[in-house]
N, C-alpha and C positions, 0 to 999 in steps of 0.2 A: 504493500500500500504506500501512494505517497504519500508523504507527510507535509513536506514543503508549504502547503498553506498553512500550515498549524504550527509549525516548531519555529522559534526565534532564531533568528541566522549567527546570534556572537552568545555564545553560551559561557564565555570568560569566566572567570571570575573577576568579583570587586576587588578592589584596592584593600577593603577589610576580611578581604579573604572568603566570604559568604557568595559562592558558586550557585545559580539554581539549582544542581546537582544537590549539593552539600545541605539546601535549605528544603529541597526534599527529603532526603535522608534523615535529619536532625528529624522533621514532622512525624515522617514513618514511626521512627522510633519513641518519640514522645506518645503518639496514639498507641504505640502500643504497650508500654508500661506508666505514664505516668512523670518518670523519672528525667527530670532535665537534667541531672549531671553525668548518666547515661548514654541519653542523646549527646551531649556535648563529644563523650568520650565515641562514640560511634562515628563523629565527624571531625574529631582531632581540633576539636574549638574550643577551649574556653566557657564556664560559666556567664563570665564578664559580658563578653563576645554577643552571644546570646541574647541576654538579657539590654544589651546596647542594640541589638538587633530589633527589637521586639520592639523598644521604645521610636526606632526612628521608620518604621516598616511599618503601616497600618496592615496592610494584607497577610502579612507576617506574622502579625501580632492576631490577627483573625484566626490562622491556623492553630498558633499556639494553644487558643481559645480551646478551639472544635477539638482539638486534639486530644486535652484533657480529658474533655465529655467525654469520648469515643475511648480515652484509659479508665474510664471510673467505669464503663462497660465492661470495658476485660477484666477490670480488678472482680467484679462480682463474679463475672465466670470462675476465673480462678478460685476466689473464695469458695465458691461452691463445689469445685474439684478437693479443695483443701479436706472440707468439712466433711465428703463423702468420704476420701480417700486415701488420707490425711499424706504428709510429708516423708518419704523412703529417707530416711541417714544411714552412713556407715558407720557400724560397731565395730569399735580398734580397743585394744587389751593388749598391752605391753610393748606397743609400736605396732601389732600383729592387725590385719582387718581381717575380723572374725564372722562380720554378717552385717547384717542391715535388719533398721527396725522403724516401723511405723511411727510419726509422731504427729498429734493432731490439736495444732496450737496458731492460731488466728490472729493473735490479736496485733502483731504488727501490721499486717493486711489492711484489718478494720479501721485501723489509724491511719491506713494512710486512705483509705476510702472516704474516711469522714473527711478528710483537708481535701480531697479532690471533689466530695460535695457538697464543702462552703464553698467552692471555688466556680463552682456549675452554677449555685444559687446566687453568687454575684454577677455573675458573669451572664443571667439575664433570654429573653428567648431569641438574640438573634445570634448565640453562640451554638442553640442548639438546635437552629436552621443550618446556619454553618454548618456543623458537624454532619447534616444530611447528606451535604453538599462538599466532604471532603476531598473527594476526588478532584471535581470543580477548583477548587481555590488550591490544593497539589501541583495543576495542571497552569494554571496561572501564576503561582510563587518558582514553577518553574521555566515560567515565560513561552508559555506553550501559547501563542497567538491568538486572540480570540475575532473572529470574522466582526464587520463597524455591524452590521445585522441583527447580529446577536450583543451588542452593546447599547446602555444608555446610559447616558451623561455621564460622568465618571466616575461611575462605578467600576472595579476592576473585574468583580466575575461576569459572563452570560449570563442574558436573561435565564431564571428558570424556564424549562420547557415547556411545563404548563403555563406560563404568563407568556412565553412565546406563541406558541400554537392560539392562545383566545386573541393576543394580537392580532396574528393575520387573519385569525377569524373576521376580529371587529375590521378591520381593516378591508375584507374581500366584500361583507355584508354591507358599508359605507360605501363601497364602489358600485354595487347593485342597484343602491338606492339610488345615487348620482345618475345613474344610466338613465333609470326609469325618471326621475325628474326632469330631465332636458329632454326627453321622448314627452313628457305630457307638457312640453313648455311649446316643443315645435307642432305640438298637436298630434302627435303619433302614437299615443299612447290609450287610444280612447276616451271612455267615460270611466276609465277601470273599472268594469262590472266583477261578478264572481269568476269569473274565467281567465280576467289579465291580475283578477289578485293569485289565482292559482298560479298562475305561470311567473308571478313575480317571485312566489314564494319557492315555488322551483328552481330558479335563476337563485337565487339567493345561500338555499341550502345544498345546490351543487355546488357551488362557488367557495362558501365557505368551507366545506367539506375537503374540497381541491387543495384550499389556503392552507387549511392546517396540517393535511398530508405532506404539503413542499414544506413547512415551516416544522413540521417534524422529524423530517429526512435531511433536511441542512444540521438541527441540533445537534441530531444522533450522530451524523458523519462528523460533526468538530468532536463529540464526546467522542468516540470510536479512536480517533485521531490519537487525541488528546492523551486516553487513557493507553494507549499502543507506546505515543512517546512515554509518557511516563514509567510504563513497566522495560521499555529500552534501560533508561536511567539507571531505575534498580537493579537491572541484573548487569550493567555494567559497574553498577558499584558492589554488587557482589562480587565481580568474578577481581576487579581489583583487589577487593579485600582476603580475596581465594589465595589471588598471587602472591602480594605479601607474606601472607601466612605461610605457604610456603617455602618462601623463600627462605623466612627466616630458621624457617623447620629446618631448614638445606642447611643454612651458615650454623647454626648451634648444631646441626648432625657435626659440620666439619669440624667446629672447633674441640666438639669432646674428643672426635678420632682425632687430632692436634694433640690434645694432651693428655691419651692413653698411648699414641705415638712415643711422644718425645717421653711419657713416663716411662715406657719400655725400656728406651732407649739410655734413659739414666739411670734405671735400676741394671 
């Protein structure tokens, strides 16, 4: 698929160091535990960083938001995995690991459930629109292009779908009207009996029918898009993070063989 209409052509990163890339990954990670020092450490940023980000980035600071909510989600899952199934440790005896045993003890969890929400209850219902719409504001914090169509005034995500599609609805239904008006202006329209209001209202609910089909086929293709680039991003920041790993796996394999080497060697 091409992407071209959809992806921002200079993907750089800023001068602060915060890459679309990187400010997607920080997001990923925040919605999925909660944990900003975490996130930070998943994208090699700084607390600081972050939290400067957040204050000078409205759309930034919007995901931060949503992201929360979408972690006070999976905290309850988990809680609930917890409480069912509770926590496997390993039993160690005299340096020795002898087994593993169940433990079933919550309350760090719940603690942190409760600060994520007071954090939802401040944070009001256009965070937990947001959070609907997390993909959306993803795909935009990573400058994934959004078509002038699906914009208004500036605002930085697309219209929702639904407020797009009743658009072109209203939109196709106000062109109908128009038609048939300047048709009973030049006289062509009849006396509009019951037969030209049937056919108007035909024209109308084709029309509008039509509107919302095209205006829901351009959405879905920017989201389709959108969400294509995006899972690009991720798994290229996975497999960067694959390579590292193991490279470093490689350099600490050589250095032990280095100095089981040279111990040989000196004993």
């Amino acid at each position: 698929m091409d992407l071209s209409p959809f992806v921002s052509s200079d993907p750089a990163a800023r001068r602060d160091g915060w890459s679309p890339e990187r400010k997607l990954r920080f997001l990923d990670r925040l919605a999925a535990n909660g944990n900003v020092r975490s996130a930070c450490a998943a994208v090699g940023m700084s607390r600081d960083a972050a939290y400067t980000l957040r204050r000078r980035d409205a759309l930034f600071a919007r995901g931060w938001a949503a992201a929360l909510l979408l972690a006070r989600e999976a905290g309850v899952e988990l809680l609930a995995d917890n409480a069912t199934e509770g926590i496997e440790e390993d039993v160690w005896y005299r340096g020795e690991h002898v087994g593993t045993k169940r433990r079933f003890d919550a309350r760090l969890l719940l603690a942190h459930l409760a600060r994520l929400d007071r954090l939802v209850e401040e944070a009001g219902q256009r965070t937990a629109d947001d959070a609907a719409r997390f993909e959306e504001i993803l795909a935009c914090v990573a400058e994934v292009d959004v078509p002038e169509e699906l914009r208004v005034d500036d605002e930085p995500l697309p219209l929702e779908r639904a407020t797009t599609l009743d658009m072109a609805g209203d939109e196709a239904a106000q062109a109908v009207d128009d038609a048939w008006n300047e048709r009973a202006e030049r006289g062509e329209a009849g006396n509009f009996d019951d037969e030209d209001y049937a056919r108007y209202r035909a024209e109308c609910r084709d029309a509008v029918a039509a509107a919302r089909a095209e205006a829901g086929a351009r959405w879905d293709a920017w989201f389709a898009g959108a969400c294509e680039r995006l899972d690009a991003l991720r798994e290229a920041a996975e497999s960067s993070a694959r390579t590292v790993s193991e490279v470093s796996g490689s350099a600490g394999a050589a250095a032990h063989a280095s100095r089981v080497v040279a111990g040989g060697a000196a004993g």
